[in-house]
C-alpha positions as CSV (number, residue, x, y, z in Angstrom):
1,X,9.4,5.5,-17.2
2,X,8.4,2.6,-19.8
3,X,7.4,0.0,-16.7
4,X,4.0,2.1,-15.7
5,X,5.2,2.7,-12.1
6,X,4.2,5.7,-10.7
7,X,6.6,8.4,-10.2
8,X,4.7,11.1,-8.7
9,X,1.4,12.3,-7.6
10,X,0.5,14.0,-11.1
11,X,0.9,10.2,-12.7
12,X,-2.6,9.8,-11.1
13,X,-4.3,12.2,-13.4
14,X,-2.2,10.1,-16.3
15,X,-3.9,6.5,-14.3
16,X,-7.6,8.3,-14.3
17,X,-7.3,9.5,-17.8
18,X,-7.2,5.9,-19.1
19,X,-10.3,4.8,-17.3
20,X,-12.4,7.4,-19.3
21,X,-10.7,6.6,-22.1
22,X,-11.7,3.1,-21.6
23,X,-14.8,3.8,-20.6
24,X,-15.1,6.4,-24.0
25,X,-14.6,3.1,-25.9
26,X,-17.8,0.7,-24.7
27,X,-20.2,0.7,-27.3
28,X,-22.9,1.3,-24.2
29,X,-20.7,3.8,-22.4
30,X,-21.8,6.4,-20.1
31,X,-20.1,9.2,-21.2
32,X,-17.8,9.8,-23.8
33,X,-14.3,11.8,-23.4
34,X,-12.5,12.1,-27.0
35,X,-9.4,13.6,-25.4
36,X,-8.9,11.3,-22.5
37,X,-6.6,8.5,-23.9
38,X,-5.0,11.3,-26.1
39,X,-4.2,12.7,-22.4
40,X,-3.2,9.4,-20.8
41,X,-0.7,8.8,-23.4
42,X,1.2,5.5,-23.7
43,X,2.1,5.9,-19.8
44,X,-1.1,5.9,-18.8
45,X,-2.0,2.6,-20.2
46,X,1.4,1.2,-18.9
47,X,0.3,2.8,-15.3
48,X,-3.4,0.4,-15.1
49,X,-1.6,-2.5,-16.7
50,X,1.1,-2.5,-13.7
51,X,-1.2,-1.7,-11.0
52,X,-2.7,-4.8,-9.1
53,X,-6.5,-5.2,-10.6
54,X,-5.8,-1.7,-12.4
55,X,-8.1,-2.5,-15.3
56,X,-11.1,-4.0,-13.1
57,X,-10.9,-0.6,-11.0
58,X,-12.4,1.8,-13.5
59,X,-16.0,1.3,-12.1
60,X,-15.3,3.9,-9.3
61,X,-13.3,6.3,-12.0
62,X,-16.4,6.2,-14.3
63,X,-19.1,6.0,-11.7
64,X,-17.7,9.2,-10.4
65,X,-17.1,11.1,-14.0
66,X,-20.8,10.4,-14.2
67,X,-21.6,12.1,-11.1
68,X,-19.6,14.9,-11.3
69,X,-20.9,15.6,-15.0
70,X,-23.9,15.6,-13.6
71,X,-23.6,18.0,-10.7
72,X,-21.5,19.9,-12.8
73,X,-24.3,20.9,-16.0
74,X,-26.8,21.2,-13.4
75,X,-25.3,23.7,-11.2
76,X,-23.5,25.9,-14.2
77,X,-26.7,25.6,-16.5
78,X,-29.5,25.9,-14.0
79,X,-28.2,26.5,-10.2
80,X,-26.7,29.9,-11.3
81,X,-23.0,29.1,-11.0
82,X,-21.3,31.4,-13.0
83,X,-17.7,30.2,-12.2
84,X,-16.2,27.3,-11.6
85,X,-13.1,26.5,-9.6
86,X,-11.3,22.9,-10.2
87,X,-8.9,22.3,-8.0
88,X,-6.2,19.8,-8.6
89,X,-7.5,19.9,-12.2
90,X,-5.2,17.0,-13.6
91,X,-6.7,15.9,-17.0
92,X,-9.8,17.0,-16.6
93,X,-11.7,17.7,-20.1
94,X,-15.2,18.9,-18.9
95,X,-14.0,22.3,-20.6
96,X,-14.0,20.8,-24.1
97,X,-16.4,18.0,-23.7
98,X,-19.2,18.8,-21.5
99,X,-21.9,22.0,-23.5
100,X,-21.4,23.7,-20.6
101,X,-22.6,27.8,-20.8
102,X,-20.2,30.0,-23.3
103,X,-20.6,32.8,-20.8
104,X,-19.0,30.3,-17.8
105,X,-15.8,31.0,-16.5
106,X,-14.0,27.4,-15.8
107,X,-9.9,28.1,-14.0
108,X,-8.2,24.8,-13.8
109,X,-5.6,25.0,-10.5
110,X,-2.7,22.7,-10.9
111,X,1.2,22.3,-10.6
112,X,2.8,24.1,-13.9
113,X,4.0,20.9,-15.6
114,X,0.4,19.7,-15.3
115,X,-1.0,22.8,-17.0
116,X,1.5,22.6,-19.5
117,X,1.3,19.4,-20.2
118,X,-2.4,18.9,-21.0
119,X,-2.3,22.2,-22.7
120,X,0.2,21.2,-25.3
121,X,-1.9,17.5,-25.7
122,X,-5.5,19.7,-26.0
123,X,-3.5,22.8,-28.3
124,X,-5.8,23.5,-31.2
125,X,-9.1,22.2,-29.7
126,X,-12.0,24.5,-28.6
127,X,-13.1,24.9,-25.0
128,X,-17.2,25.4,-24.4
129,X,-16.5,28.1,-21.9
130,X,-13.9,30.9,-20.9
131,X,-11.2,28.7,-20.1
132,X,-8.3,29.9,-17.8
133,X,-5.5,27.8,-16.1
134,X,-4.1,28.6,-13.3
135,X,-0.5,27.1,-12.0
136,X,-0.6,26.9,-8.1
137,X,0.8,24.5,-5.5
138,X,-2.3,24.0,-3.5
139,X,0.1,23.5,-0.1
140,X,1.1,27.2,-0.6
141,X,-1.7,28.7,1.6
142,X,-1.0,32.6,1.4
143,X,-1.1,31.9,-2.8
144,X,-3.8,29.9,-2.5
145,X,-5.6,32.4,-0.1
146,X,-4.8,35.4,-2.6
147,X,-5.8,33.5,-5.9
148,X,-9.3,31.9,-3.5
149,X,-10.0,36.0,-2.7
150,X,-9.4,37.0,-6.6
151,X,-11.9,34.7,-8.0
152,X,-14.4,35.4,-5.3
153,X,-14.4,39.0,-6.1
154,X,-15.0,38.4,-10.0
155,X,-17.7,36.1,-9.5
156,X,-21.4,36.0,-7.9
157,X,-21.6,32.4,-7.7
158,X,-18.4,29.9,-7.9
159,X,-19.2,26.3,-8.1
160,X,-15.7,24.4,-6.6
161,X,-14.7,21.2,-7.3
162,X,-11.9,19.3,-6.4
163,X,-12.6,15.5,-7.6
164,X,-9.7,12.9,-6.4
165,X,-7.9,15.1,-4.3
166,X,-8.7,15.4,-0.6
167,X,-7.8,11.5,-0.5
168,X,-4.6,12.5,-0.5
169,X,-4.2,14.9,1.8
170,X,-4.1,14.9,6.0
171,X,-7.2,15.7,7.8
172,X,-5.2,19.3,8.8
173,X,-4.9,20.2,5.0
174,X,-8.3,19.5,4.8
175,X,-9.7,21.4,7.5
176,X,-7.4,24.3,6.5
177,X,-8.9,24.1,2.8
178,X,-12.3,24.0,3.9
179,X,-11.6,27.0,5.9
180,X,-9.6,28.5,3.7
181,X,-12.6,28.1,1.1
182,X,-15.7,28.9,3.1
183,X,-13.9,32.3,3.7
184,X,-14.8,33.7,0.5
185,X,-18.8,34.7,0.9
186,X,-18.9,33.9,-3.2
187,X,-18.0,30.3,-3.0
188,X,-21.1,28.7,-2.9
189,X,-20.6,24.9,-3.8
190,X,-18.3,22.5,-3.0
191,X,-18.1,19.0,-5.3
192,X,-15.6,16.2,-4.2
193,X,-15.4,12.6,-3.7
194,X,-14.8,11.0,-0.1
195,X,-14.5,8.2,1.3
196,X,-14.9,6.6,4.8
197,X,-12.2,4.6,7.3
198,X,-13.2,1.1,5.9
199,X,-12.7,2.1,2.0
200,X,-9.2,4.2,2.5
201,X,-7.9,1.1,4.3
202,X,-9.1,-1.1,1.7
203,X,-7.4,1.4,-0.7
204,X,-4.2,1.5,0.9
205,X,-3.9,-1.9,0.9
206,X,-4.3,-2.4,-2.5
207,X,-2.5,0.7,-4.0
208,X,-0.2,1.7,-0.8
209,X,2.6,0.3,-2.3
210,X,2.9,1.9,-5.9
211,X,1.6,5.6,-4.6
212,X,4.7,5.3,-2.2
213,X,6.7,4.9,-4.7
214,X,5.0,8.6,-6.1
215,X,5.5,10.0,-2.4
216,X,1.4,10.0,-2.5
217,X,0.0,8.6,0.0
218,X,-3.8,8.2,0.8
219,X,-4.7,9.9,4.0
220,X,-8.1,11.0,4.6
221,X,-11.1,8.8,4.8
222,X,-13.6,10.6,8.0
223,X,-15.8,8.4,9.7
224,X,-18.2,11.4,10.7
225,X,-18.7,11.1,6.6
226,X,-20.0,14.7,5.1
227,X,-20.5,15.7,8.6
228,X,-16.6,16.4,9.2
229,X,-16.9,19.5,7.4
230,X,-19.6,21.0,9.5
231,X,-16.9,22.6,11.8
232,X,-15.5,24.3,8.7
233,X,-18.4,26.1,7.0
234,X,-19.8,23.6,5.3
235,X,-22.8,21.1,4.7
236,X,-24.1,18.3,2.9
237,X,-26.3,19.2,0.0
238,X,-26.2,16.0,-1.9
239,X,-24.7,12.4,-1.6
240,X,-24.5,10.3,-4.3
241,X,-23.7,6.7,-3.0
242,X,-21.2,5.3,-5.2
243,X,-22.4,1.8,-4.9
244,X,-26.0,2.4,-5.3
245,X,-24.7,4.6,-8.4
246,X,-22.3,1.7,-9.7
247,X,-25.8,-0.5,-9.6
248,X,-27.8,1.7,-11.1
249,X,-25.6,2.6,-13.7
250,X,-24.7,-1.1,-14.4
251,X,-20.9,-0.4,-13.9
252,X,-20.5,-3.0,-10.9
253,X,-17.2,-4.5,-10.2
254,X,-16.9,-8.0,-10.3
255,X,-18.8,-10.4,-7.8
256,X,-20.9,-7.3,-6.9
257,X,-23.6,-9.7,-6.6
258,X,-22.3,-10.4,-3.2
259,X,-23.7,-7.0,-2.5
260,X,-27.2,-7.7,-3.2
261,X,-27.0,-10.5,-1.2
262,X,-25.1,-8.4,1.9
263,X,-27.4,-5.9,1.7
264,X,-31.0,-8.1,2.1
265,X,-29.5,-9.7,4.8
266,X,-28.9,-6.1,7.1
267,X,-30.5,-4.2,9.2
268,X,-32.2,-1.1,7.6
269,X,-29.2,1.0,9.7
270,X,-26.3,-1.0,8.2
271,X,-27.5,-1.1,4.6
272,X,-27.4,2.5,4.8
273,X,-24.2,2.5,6.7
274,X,-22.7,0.6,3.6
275,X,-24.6,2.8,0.9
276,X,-22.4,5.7,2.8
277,X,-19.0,4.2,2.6
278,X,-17.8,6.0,-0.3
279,X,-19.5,9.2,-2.1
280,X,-19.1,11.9,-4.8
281,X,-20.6,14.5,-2.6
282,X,-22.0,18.2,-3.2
283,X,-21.5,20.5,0.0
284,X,-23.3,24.0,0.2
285,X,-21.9,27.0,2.7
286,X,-23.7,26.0,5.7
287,X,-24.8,29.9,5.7
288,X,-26.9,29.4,2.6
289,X,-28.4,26.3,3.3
290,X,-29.9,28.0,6.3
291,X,-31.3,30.4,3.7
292,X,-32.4,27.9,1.1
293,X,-34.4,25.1,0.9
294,X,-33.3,22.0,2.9
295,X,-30.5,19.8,1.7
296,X,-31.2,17.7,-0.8
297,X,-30.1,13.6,-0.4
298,X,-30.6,11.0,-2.8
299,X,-31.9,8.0,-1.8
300,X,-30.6,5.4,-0.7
């Protein structure tokens, strides 16, 4: 399709790709992705330039690379992951970009004609790990099931991450998932982004339209926050505010200065209330959290 609208849910991956491509470009950017507009392609540059404010809505895209870079070093190079899980992998370059441990074993999960695609746009280039794709419909449970219990056997500790995905599922899927991923006693981390009721409305209002159109539309936005997943095996180890990170990390969108202003004027209670609205999280299996130290937060 030449006019950028978006056809199905993998088109996302093509939309997210051109924000770290962008991003990649700043001559103070915070991060730096060489393969992401080679990824995105022409499409995805036609997909932000025929989305409302497309362009101005990198902040949360790059904000969250950030974070997930972050969580992701940490736990492979220090917190003893030895595997790492990426669910709904879409574009995702950490593989070739990030100096992540040669001895690490990274499996990207995705529909086939993702897989295929980014491998033949990557072909030639070098990965810093043992790189493995997978090709899985996540919806198929008993697949997902048997390929969840095969890495957990092969692996002592299995970081999992599954960034821009649970947004689009029903709070069932999710549940089941979370179930379905606490099962295995090796999977030990859980990375993803989530948002509350207030954002996915916001969300839906401004992108409902064109992820019709791509049959993909945005369902799952708790209000019990991290807290949802308790039921399901899971707590909250970290919570890294997306708008105290966007701040921070000077990637604001505009008239963010409205925030500042917002947030002197709150109560203690609803400034945190608003620094909670939207994440990029990091769960741990409730059982070893009981065992380890306590959960870590970052402040608000």
């Amino acid at each position: 399709m030449s006019d950028g609208t978006l056809q199905n849910i993998s088109d996302t991956a093509l939309w997210v790709a051109m924000y770290r491509a962008y991003e990649s470009e700043r001559k103070d950017a915070l991060f730096h992705d060489p393969y992401a507009r080679r990824l995105a392609g022409p499409r995805g540059e036609q997909i932000v330039r025929s989305l409302s404010g497309g362009r101005t809505m990198s902040w949360p895209m790059v904000v969250r690379t950030v974070a997930f870079d972050d969580m992701v070093l940490r736990l492979t190079r220090d917190g003893g992951a030895d595997t790492v899980l990426n669910l709904a992998a879409g574009l995702d370059a950490r593989p070739w970009r990030l100096p992540l441990p040669s001895d690490l074993r990274w499996i990207d999960v995705d529909l086939p004609h993702m897989l295929e695609y980014k491998w033949r746009a990557i072909a030639g280039e070098r990965a810093h790990c043992r790189y493995e794709p997978r090709a899985l419909d996540l919806r198929e449970t008993d697949a997902r099931r048997d390929l969840f219990a095969e890495v957990g056997n092969s692996a002592r500790s299995v970081l999992v991450v599954s960034e821009g995905l649970l947004v689009y599922l029903e709070p069932p899927q999710v549940a089941s998932l979370a179930q379905d991923l606490a099962a295995v006693p090796t999977f030990r981390w859980w990375a993803f982004d989530l948002v509350g009721p207030r954002i996915l409305l916001r969300l839906q209002k401004q992108f409902g339209g064109a992820l019709a159109t791509a049959r993909a539309p945005m369902h799952f936005g708790p209000a019990e926050n991290t807290q949802w997943f308790t039921p399901h095996g899971w707590r909250e180890r970290e919570y890294h505010s997306m708008i105290a990170d966007a701040m921070r990390l000077k990637r604001q969108p505009p008239m963010a200065w409205t925030w500042k202003i917002m947030m002197k004027l709150m109560p203690p209670e609803r400034r945190a209330q608003m620094f909670r609205m939207a994440g990029n999280v990091l769960l741990e299996r409730s059982d070893r959290l009981e065992a380890d130290a306590p959960a870590a937060r970052v402040p608000l």
